[in-house]
Biopython code that builds the backbone (N, CA, C, O; Angstrom):
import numpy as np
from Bio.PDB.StructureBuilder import StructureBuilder

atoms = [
    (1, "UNK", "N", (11.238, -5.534, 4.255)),
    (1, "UNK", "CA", (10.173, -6.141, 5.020)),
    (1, "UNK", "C", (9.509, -7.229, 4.189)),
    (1, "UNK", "O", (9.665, -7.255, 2.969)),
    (2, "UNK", "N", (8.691, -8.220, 4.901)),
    (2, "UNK", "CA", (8.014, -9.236, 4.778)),
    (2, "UNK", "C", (6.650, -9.065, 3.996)),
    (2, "UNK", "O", (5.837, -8.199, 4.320)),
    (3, "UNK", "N", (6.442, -9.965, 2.920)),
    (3, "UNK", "CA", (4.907, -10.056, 2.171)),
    (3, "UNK", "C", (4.080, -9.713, 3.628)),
    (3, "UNK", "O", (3.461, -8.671, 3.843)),
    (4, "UNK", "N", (4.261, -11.090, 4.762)),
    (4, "UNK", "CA", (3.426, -10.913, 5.852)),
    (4, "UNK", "C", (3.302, -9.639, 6.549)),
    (4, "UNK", "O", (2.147, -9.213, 6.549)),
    (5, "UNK", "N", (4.057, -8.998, 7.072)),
    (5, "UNK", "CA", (4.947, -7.648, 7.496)),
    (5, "UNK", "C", (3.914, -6.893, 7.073)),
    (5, "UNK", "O", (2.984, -6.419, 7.727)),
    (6, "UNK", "N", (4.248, -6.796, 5.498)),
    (6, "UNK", "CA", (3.486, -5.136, 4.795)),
    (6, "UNK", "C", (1.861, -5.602, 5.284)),
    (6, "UNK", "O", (1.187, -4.874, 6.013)),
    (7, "UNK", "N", (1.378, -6.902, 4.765)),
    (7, "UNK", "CA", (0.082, -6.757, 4.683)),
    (7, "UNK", "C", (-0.816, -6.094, 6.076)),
    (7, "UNK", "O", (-1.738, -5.301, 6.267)),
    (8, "UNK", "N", (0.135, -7.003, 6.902)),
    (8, "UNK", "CA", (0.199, -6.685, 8.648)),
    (8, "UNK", "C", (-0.638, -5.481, 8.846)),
    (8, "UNK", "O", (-1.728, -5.264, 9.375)),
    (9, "UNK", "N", (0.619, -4.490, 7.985)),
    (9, "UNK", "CA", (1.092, -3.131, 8.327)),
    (9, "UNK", "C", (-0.449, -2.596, 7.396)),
    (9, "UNK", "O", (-1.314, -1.881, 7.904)),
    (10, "UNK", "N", (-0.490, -3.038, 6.239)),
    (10, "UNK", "CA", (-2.118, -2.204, 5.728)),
    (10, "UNK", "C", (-3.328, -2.042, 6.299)),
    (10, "UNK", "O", (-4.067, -1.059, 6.347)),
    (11, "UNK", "N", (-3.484, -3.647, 6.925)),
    (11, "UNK", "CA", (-4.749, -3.914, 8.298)),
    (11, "UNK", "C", (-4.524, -3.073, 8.986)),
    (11, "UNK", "O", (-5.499, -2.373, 9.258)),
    (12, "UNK", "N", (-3.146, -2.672, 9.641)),
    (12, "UNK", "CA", (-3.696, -1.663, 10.614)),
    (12, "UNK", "C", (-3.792, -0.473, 10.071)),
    (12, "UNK", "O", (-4.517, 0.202, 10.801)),
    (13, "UNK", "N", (-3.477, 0.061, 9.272)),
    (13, "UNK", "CA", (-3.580, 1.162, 8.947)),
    (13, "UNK", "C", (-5.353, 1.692, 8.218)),
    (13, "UNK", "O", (-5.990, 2.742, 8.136)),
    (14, "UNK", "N", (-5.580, 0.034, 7.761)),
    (14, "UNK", "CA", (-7.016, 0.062, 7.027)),
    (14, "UNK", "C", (-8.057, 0.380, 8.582)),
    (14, "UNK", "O", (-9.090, 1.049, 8.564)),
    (15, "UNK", "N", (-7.511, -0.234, 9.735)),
    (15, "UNK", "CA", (-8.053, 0.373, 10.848)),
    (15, "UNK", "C", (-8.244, 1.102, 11.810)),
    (15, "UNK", "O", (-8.823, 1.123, 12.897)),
    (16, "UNK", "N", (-7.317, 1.996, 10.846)),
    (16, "UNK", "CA", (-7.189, 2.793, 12.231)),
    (16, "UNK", "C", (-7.579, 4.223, 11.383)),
    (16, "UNK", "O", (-7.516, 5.333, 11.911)),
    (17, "UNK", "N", (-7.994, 3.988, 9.970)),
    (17, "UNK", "CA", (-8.972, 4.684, 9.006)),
    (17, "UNK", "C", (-10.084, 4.725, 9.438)),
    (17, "UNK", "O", (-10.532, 5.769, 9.912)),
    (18, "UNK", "N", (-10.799, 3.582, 9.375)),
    (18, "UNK", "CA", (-12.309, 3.810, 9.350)),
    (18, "UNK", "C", (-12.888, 3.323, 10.991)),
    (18, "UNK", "O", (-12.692, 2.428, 11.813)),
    (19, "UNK", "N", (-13.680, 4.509, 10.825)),
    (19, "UNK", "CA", (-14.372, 4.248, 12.537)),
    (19, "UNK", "C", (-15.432, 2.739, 12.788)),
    (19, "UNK", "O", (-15.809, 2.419, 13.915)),
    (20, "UNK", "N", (-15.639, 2.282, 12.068)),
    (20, "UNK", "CA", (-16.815, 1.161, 11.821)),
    (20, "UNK", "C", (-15.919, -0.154, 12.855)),
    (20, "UNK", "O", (-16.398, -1.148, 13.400)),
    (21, "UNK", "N", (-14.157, 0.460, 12.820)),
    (21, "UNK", "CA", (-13.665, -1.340, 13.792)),
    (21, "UNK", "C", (-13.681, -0.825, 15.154)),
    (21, "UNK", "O", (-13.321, -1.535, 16.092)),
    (22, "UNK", "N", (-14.296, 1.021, 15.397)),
    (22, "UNK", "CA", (-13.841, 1.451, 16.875)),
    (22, "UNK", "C", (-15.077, 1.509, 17.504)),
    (22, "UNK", "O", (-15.951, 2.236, 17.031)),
    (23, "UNK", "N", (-15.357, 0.574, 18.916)),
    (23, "UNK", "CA", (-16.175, 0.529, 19.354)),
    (23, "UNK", "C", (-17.819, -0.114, 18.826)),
    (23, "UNK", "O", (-18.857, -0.010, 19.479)),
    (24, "UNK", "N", (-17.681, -0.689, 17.655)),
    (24, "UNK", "CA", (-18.365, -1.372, 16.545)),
    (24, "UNK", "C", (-19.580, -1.879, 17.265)),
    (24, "UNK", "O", (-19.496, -2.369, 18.391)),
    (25, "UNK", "N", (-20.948, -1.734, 16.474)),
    (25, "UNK", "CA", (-22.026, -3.052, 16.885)),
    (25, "UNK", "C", (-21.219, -4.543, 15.631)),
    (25, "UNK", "O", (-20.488, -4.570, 14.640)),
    (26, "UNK", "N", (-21.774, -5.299, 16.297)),
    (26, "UNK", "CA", (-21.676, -6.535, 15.477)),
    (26, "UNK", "C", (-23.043, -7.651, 15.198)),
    (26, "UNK", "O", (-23.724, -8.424, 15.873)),
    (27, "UNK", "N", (-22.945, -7.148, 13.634)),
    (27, "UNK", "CA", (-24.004, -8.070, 13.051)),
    (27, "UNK", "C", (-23.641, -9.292, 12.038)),
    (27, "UNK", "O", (-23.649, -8.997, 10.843)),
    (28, "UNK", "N", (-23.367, -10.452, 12.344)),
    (28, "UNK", "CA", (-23.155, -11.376, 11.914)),
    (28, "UNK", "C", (-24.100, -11.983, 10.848)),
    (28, "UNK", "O", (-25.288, -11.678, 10.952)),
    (29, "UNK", "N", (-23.733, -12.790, 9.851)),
    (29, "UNK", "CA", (-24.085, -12.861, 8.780)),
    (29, "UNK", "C", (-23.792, -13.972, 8.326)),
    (29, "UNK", "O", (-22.609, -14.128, 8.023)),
    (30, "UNK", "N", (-24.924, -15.340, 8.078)),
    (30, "UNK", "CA", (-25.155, -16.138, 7.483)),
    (30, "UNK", "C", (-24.703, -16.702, 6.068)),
    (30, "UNK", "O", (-25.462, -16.739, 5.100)),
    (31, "UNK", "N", (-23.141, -17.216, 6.051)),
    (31, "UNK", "CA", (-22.347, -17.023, 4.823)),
    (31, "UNK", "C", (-23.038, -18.668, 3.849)),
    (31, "UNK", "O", (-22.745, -18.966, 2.691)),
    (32, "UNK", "N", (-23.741, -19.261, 4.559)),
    (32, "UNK", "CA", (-23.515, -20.518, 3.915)),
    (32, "UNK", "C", (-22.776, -21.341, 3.788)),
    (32, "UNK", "O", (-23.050, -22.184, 2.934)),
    (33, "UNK", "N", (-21.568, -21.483, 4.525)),
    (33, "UNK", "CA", (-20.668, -22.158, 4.476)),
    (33, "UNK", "C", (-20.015, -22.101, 5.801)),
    (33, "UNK", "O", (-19.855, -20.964, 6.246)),
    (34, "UNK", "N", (-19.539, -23.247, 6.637)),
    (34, "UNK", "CA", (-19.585, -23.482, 7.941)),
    (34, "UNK", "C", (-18.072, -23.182, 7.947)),
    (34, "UNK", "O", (-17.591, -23.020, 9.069)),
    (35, "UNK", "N", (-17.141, -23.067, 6.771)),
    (35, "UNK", "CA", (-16.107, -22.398, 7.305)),
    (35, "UNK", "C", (-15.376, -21.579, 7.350)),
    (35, "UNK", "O", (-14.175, -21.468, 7.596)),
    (36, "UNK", "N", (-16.967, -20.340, 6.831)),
    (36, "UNK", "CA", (-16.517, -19.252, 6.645)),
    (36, "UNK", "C", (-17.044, -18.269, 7.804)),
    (36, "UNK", "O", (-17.770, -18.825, 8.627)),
    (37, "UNK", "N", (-16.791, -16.858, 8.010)),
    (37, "UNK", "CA", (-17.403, -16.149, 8.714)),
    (37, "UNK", "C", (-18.013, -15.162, 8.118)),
    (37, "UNK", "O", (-17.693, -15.066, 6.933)),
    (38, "UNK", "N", (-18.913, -14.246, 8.553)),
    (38, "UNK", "CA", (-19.382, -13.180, 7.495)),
    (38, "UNK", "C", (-19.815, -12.318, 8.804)),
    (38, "UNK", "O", (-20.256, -12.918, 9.784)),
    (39, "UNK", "N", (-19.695, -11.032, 8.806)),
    (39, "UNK", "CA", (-20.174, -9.876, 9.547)),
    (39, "UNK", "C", (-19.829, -8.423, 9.615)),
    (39, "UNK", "O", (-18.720, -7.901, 9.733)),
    (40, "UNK", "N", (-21.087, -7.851, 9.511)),
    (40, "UNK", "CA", (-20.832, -6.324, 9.434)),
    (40, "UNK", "C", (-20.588, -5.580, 10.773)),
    (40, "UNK", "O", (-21.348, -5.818, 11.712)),
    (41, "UNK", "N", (-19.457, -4.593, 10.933)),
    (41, "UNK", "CA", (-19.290, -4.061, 11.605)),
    (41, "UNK", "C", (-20.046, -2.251, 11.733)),
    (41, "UNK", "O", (-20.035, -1.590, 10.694)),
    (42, "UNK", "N", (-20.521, -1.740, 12.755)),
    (42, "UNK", "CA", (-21.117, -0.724, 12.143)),
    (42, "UNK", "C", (-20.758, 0.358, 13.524)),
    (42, "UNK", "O", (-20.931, -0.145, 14.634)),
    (43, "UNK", "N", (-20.444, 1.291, 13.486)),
    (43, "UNK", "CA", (-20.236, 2.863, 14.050)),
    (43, "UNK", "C", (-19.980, 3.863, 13.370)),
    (43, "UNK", "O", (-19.190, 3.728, 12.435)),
    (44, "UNK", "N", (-20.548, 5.101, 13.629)),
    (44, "UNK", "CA", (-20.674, 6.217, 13.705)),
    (44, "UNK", "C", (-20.139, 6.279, 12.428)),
    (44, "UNK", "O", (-18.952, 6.340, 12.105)),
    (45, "UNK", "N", (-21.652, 6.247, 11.369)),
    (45, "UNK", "CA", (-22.016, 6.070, 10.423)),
    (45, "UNK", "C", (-21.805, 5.331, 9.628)),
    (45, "UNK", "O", (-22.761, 5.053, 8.904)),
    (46, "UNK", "N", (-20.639, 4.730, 9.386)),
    (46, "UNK", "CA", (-19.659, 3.705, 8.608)),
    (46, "UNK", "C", (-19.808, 2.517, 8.994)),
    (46, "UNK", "O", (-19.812, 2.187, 10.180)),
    (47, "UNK", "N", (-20.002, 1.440, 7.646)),
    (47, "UNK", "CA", (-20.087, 0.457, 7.990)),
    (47, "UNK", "C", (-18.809, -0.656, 7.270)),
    (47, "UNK", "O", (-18.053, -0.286, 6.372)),
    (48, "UNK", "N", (-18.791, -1.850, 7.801)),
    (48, "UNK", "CA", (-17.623, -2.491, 7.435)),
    (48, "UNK", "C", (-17.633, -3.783, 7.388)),
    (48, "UNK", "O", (-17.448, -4.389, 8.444)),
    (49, "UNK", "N", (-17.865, -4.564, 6.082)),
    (49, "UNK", "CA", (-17.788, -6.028, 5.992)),
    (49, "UNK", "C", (-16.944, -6.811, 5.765)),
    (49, "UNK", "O", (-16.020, -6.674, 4.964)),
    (50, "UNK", "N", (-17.239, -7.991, 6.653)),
    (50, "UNK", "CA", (-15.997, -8.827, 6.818)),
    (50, "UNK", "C", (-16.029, -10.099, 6.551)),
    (50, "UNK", "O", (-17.157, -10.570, 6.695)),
    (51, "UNK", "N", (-15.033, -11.025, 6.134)),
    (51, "UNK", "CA", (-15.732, -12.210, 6.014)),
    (51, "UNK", "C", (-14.192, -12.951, 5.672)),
    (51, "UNK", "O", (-13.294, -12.622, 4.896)),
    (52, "UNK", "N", (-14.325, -14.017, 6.556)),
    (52, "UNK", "CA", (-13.256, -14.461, 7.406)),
    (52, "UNK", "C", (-13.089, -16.312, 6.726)),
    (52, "UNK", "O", (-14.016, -17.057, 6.409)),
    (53, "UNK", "N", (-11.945, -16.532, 6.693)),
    (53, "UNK", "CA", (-12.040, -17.997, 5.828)),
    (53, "UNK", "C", (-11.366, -18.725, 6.877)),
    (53, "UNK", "O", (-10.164, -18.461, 6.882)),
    (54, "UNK", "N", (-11.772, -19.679, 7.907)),
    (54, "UNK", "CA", (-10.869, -20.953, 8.884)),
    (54, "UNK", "C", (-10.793, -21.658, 8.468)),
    (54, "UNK", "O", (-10.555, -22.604, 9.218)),
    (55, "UNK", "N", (-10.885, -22.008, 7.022)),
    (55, "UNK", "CA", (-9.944, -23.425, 6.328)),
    (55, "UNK", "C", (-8.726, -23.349, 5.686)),
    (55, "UNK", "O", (-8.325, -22.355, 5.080)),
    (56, "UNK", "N", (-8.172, -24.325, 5.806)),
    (56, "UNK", "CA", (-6.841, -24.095, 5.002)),
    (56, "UNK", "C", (-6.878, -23.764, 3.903)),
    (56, "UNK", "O", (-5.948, -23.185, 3.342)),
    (57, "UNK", "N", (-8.438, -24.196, 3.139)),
    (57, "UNK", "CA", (-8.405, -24.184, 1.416)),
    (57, "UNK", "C", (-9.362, -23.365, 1.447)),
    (57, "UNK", "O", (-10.279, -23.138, 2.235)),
    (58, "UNK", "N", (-8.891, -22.786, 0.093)),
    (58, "UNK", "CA", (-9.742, -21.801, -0.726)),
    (58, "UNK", "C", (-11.253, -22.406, -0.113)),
    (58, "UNK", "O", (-11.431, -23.553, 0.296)),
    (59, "UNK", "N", (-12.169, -21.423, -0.165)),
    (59, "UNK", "CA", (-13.524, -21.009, 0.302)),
    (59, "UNK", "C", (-14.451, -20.360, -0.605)),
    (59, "UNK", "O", (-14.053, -19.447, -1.328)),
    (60, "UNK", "N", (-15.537, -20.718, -0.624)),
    (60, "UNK", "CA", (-16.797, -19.980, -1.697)),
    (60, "UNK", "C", (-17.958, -19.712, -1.081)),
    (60, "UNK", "O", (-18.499, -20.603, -0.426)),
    (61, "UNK", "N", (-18.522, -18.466, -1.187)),
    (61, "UNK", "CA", (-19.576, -17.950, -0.617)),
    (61, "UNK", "C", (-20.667, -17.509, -2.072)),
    (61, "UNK", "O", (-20.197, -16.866, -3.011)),
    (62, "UNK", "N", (-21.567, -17.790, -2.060)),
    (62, "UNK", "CA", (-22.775, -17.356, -3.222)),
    (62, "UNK", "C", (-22.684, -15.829, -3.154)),
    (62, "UNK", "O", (-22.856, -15.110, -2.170)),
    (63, "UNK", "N", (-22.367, -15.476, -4.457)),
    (63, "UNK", "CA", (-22.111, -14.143, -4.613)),
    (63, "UNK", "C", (-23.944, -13.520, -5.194)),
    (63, "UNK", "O", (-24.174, -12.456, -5.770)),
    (64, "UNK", "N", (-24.960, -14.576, -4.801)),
    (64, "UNK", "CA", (-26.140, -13.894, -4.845)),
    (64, "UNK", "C", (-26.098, -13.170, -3.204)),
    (64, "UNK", "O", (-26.260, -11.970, -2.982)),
    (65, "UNK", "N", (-25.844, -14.213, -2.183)),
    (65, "UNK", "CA", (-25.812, -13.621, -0.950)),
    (65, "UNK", "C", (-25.156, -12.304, -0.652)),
    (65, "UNK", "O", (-25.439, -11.470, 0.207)),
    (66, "UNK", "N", (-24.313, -12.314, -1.468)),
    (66, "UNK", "CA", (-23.348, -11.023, -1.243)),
    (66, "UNK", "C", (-24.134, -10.018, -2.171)),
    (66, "UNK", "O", (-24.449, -8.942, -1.662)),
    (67, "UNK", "N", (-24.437, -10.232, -3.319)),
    (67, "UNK", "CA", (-25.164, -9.008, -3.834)),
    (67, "UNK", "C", (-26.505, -8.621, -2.375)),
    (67, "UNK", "O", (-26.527, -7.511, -1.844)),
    (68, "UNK", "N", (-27.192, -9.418, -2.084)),
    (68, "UNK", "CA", (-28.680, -9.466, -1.063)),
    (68, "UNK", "C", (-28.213, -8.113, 0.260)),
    (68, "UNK", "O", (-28.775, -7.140, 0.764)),
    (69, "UNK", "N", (-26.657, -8.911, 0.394)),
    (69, "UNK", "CA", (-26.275, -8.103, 1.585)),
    (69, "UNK", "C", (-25.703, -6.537, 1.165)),
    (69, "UNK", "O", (-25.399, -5.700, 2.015)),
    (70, "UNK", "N", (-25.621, -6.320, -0.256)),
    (70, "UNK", "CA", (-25.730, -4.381, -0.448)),
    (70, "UNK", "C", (-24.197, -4.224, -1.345)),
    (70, "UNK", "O", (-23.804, -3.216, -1.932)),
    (71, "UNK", "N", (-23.351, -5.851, -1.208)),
    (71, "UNK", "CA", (-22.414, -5.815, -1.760)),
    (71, "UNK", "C", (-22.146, -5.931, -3.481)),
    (71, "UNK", "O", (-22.668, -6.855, -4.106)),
    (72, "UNK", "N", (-21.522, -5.187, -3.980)),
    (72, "UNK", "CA", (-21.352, -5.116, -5.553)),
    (72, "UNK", "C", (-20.282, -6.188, -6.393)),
    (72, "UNK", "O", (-19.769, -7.012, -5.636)),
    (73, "UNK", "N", (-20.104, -6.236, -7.021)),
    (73, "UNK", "CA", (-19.361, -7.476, -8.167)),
    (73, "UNK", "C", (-18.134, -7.773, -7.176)),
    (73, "UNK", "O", (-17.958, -8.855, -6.616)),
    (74, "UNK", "N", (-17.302, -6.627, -7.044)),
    (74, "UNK", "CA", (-16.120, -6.901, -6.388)),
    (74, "UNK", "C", (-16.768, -6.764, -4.864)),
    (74, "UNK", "O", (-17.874, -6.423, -4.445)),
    (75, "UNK", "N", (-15.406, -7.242, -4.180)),
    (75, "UNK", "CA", (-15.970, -7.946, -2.535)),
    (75, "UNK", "C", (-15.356, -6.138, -1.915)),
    (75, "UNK", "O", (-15.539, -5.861, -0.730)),
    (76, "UNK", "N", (-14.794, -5.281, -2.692)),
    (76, "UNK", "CA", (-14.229, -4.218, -1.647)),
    (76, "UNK", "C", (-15.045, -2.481, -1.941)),
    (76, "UNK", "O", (-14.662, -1.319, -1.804)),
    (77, "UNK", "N", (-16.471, -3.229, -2.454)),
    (77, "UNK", "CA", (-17.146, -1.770, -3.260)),
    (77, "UNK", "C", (-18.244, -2.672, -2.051)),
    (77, "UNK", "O", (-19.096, -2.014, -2.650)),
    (78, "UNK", "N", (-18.860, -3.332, -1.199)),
    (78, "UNK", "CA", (-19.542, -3.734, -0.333)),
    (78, "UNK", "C", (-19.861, -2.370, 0.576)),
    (78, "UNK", "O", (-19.047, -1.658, 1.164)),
    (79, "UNK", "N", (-21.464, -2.224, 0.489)),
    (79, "UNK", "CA", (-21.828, -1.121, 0.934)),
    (79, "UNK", "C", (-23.290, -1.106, 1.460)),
    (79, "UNK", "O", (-24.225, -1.486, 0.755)),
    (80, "UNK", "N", (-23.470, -0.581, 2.919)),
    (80, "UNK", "CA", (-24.646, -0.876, 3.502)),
    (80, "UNK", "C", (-24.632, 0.525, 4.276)),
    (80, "UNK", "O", (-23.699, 1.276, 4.560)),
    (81, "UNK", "N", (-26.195, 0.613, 4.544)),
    (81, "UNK", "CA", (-26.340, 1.583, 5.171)),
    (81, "UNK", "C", (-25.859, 1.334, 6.831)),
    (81, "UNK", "O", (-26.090, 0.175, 7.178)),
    (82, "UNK", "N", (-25.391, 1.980, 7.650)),
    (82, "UNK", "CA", (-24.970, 1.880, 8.735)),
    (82, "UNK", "C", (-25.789, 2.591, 10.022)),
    (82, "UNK", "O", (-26.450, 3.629, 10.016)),
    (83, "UNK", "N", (-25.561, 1.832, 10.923)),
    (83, "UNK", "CA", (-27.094, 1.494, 12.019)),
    (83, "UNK", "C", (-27.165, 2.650, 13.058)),
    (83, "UNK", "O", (-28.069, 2.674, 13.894)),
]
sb = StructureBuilder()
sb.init_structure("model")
sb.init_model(0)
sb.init_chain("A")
sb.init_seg("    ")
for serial, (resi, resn, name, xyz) in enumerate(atoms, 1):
    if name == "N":
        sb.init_residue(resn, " ", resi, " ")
    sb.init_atom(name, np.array(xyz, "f"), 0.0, 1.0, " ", f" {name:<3s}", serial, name[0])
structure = sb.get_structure()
């Protein structure tokens, strides 16, 4: 199988783990940068941040913003209380 394939295959599996992508509120989030996306997903208890790049090129978000929003050094220890 395919680099594309496996990764494919982890997303879904990363979703079909955690309840935060089933039936989700959505709170969107002010990345600073117009071509990025940023938003937390939140259900039944679990929460889940996301943050989405629509440019072709590499992308930078202020990693003060990301600490503000509950998130830690690395982008996959990101942790908020859930709504």
């Amino acid at each position: 199988m395919g680099r594309i394939h496996q990764g494919l295959l982890r997303l879904i599996q990363l979703r079909s783990q955690n309840t935060a992508f089933m039936g989700a509120e959505t709170e969107i989030v002010d990345t600073g940068n117009p071509h990025t996306l940023g938003y937390f997903l939140h259900a039944r208890g679990q929460s889940v941040f996301v943050l989405a790049n629509f440019s072709e090129r590499e992308q930078r978000v202020d990693a003060r913003l990301l600490r503000m929003l509950g998130c830690a050094e690395r982008w996959w220890t990101c942790t908020r209380a859930a709504r």
